[in-house]
N, C-alpha and C positions, 0 to 999 in steps of 0.2 A: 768763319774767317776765310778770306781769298786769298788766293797764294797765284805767285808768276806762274804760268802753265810751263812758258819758259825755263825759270828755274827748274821745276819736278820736272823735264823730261831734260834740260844739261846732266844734273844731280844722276839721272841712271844712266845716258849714257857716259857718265864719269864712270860710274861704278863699274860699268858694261869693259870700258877699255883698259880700265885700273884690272881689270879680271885677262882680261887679255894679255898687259903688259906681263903679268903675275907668270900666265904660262909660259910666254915667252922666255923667262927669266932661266930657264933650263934647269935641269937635275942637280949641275955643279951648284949654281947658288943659291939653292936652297940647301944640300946638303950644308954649306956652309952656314947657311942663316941658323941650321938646328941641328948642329955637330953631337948634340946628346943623344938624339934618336939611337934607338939601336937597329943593326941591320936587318934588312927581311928581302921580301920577292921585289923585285924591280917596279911591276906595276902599282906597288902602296907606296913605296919612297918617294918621297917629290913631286906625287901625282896633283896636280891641278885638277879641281873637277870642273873646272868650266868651258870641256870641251865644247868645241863651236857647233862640230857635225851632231845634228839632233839623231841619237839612236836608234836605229833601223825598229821594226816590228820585230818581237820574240820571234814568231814564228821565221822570219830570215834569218835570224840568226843563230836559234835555238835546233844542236844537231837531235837533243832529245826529241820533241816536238816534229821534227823531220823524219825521224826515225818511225814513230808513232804513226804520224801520217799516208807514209810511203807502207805499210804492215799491208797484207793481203791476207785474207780471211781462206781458210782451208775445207773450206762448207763448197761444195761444189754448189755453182747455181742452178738454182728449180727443184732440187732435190729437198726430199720430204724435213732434213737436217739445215737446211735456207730456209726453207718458210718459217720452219718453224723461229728460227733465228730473226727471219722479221718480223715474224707479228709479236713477239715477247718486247722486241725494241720498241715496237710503235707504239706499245701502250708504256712503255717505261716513262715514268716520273724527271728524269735526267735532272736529278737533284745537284749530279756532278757536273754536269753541264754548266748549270745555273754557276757554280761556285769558281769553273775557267772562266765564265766572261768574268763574275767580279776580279778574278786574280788579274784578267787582261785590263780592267779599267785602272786598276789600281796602278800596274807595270805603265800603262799610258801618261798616269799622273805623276807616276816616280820619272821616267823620262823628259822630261821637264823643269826637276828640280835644280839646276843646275842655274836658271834666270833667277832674278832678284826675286826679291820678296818684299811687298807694300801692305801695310795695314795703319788703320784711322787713329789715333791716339786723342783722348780726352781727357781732360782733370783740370779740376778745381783747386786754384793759388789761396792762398791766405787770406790775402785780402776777399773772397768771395766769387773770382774771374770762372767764368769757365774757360779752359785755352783749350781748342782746338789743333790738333798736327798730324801731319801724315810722317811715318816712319819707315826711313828702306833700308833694305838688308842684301848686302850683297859678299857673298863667299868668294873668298880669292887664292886660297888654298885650306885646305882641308885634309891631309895627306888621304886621299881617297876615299873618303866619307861618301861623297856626293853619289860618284862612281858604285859603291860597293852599294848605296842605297838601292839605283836602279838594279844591278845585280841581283840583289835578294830579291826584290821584285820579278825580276824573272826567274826568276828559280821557282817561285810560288806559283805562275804560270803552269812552269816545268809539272811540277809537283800533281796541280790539278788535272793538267792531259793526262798525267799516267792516272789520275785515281777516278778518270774520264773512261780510257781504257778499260783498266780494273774494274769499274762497274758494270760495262758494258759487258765484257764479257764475262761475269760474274754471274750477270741477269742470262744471257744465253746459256752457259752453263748449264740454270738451274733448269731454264725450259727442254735444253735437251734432255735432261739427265732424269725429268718428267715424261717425256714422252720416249726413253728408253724404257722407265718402270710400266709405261702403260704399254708397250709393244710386247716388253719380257710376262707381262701377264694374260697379254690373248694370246701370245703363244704358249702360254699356259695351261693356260682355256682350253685352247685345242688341245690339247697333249693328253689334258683332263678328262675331257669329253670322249675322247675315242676311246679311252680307258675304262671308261665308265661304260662304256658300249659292250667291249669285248668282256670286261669282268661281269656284268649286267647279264652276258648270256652263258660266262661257266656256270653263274649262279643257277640260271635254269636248267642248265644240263643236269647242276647236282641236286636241285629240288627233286628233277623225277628220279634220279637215281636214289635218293631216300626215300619216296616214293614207294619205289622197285625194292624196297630196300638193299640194295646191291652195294650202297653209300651207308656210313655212320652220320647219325645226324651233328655230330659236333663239327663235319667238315664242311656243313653247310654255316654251322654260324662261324665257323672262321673266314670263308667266304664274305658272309656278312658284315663283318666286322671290316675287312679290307675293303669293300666295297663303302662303310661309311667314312674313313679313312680318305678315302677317294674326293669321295663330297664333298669333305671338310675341306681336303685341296682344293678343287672345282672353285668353293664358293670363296676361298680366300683368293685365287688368282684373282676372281669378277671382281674383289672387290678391291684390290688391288688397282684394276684399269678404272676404273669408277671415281677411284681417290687422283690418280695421277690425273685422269681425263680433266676431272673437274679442277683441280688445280692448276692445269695449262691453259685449260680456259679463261680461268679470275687471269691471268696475269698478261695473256694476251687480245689482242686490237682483234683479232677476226678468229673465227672457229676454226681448229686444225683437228675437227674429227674424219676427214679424209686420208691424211698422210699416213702413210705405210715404208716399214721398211729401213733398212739399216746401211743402207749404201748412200752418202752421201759427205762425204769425208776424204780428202784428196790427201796425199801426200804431204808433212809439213816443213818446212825447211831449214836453216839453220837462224833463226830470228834468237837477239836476245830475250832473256826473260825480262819481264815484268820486274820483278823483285829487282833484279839490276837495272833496269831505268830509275825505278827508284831509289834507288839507293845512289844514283849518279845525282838526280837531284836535289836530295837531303843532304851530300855531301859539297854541291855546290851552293845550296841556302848557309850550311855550316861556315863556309870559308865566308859568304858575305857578311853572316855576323858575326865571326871575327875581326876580319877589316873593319867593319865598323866600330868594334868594340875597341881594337888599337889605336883606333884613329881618334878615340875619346879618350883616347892618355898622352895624345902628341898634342901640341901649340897649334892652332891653327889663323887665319887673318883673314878678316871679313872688313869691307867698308860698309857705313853704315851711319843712319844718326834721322833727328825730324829735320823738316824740312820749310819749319817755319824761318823768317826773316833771310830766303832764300836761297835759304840748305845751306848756309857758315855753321852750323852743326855737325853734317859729314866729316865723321873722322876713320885712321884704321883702329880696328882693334883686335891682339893678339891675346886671344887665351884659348884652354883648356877647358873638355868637358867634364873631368875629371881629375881632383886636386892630387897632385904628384904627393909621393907619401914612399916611406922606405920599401913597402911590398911592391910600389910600382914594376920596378926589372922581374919580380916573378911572375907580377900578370900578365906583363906583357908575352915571357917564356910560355907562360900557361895555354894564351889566347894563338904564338904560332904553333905550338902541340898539337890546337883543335884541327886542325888544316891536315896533319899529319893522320890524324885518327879517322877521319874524317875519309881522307884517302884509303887508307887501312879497312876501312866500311865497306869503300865498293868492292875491294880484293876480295873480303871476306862474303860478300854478299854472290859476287861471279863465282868462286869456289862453290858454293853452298849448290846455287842455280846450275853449274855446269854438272855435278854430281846426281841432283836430282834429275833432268834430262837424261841422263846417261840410265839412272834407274830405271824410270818411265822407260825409256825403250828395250830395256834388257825386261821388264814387266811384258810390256805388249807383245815382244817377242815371245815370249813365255806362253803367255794366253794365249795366243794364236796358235803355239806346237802343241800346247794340253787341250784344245780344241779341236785339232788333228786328230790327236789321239783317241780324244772320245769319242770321233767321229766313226773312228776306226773298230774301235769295242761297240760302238752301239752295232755298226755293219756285224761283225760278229756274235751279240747278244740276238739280233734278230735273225740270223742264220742258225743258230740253234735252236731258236723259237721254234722257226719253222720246221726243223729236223724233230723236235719231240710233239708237233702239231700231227706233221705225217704219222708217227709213231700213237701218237692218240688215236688216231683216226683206224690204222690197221689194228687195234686194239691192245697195242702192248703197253701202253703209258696209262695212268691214274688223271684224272681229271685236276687234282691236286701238284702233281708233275706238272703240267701244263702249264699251269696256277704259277706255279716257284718261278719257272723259267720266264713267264712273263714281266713277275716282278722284277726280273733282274734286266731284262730289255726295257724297262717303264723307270728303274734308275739311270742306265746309260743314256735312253735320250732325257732326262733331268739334267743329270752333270753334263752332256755337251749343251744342254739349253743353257744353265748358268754360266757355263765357259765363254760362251759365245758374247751373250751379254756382260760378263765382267771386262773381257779384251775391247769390246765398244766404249765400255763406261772409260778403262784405261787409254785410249784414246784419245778420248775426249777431255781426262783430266791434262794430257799432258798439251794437248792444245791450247787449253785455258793458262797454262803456266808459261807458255809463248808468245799468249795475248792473242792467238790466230781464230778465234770465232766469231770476232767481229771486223770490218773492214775499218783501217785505222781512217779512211777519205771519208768512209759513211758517217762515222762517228762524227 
């Protein structure tokens, strides 16, 4: 069937100006039109969604999203803690990625929802007819449905940059936190190895002293036994670097068996946490589906109808997406609550983040002074080393003397190697709890 082209484009812009009149009509007269409503925030009472100005981009508008953006990564550039932070990114999968643009397309299409709406209608009369019609739909209040729609829509945006973020540097985390394990095990290696040297040659001193018999041979297998002790270490740090090596490599774009080294990490600043961007935009998804959900117990007025025999079908109509019923004033009470709770999230979410910050730094603080310290006892474990070394040597000390006191200089630099590497790792964790490992622009 042919229809006036005429007619269908009068018929929307009826619809188009009757939406317009509607806004116009101001706060007063619609309060008055629906004196039952019960009170709430100003932007849900009375709100016409058919604002005229088409909704800026998320990202203009969105301070999350800006906030995320404007982040600087605490990874000094060129340094052995950047590379490695790029190549982990470059081969990332950015499955998060993938799931912002959808969130952006969809915010694009909710932006929008505010114009009429047109679809084809078919069906068959009694008599056997088929009648063909086109059917439009235009919203002329809604107490804030339309509004809260796009809202939620960006919120979901919101949502995916942070879990954008969060991945991202989730994924650098784990690469550094890989090539900390394989750093802290050639320095292992080494510590091992030189060990294995200088214990490799009391051995020999005490074989010819059993020998000589001047030694009990049971001091030589105690020797020996320390010395397998030794290898057992040795061979757990290699394999150690071996596992982390190989596992930084599956997971990054180019090889980073060159980088060395534990300096590359600047200063971090006062950035919110992660967890609280989140929790600002689960709290702002919350309030939209609220509105939306109150706005489906208030009246609303749409024009609308086919637009056969030249749209004299276009009528208003007032209803309800949801039939009033005695519980209705609780749900409603229930659904402004959410908003409240909702609020109450982020408070309780920045407490949580502002207290674990404050750990993390009183932690790193920590590791870095018990670092000191064992830096300080090893200086001193190997100043008596070499005081019963001397003492070995003008022949007042037992080979087994020697032995004791080396062990106990091969423990101190252990516990300042572990030290050292725990305060990096803490570091590191509390940079990832800042979101500062990854640049929020690169991202």
């Amino acid at each position: 069937m042919r229809y006036n082209r005429g007619a269908i484009a009068g018929a929307v812009l009826a619809s188009l100006a009757l939406s317009g009149c509607m806004q116009d009509l101001g706060r007063e007269t619609v309060s008055r039109v629906f004196q039952a409503q019960p009170a709430s925030d100003a932007d849900d009472i009375g709100e016409t969604k058919t604002s005229k100005a088409t909704p800026r981009s998320t990202e203009d508008i969105s301070p999350i999203i800006a906030e995320l953006s404007a982040r600087k990564t605490v990874l000094i550039d060129g340094s052995p803690y950047s590379r490695v932070a790029e190549g982990v990114l470059a081969a990332d999968a950015r499955v998060a990625e993938a799931e912002l643009q959808v969130a952006r397309l969809r915010a694009e299409a909710a932006s929008k929802n505010w114009w009429p709406t047109i679809s084809p209608r078919v069906s068959l009369t009694s008599l056997g007819d088929i009648v063909a019609d086109i059917v439009i739909n235009q919203v002329l209040f809604d107490n804030g449905r339309k509004k809260a729609e796009r809202d939620l829509a960006k919120a979901d945006v919101e949502l995916a940059a942070v879990a954008l973020s969060e991945s991202s540097n989730d994924r650098v985390h784990e690469g550094l936190t890989l090539y900390l394990t394989a750093e802290e095990g050639r320095a292992a290696a080494d510590l091992y190895g030189q060990a294995l040297e200088d214990m490799t040659r009391f051995e020999w001193v005490m074989k010819q002293r059993v020998a000589g018999g001047i030694s009990e041979h049971s001091d030589l297998n105690v020797l020996k036994q320390k010395l397998a002790d030794l290898r057992a270490r040795d061979t757990a740090a290699r394999e150690k670097i071996s596992r982390a090596t190989a596992e930084l490599d599956a997971m990054s774009d180019v090889t980073l068996d060159g980088q060395r080294g534990l300096h590359g990490m600047g200063t971090a600043g006062s950035e919110t946490a992660l967890d609280v961007l989140r929790a600002k935009a689960e709290r702002d998804r919350q309030i939209a589906e609220a509105r939306i959900a109150r706005a489906g117990h208030l009246p609303g007025l749409s024009a609308g109808g086919g637009l056969r025999n030249g749209g004299e079908n276009i009528s208003l109509d007032v209803s309800t997406e949801q039939m009033l019923g005695i519980g209705t004033g609780a749900s409603l009470r229930a659904i402004e609550a959410t908003k409240t709770t909702a609020d109450r999230k982020v408070t309780e979410a920045r407490d949580i983040a502002r207290r674990a910050i404050e750990a993390d730094r009183r932690d790193l603080a920590a590791l870095r002074r018990q670092a000191a310290e064992a830096a300080d006892l090893t200086a001193q474990a190997k100043t008596n080393l070499d005081l019963f070394q001397r003492q070995y040597d003008a022949g007042t000390r037992q080979v087994m003397d020697v032995v004791g006191v080396y062990e106990t200089f091969l423990r101190a630099l252990e516990k300042e190697l572990s030290l050292k590497f725990e305060a990096a790792r803490a570091e590191l964790d509390a940079a990832k709890r800042l979101g500062l490992l990854a640049d929020g622009a690169r991202i």
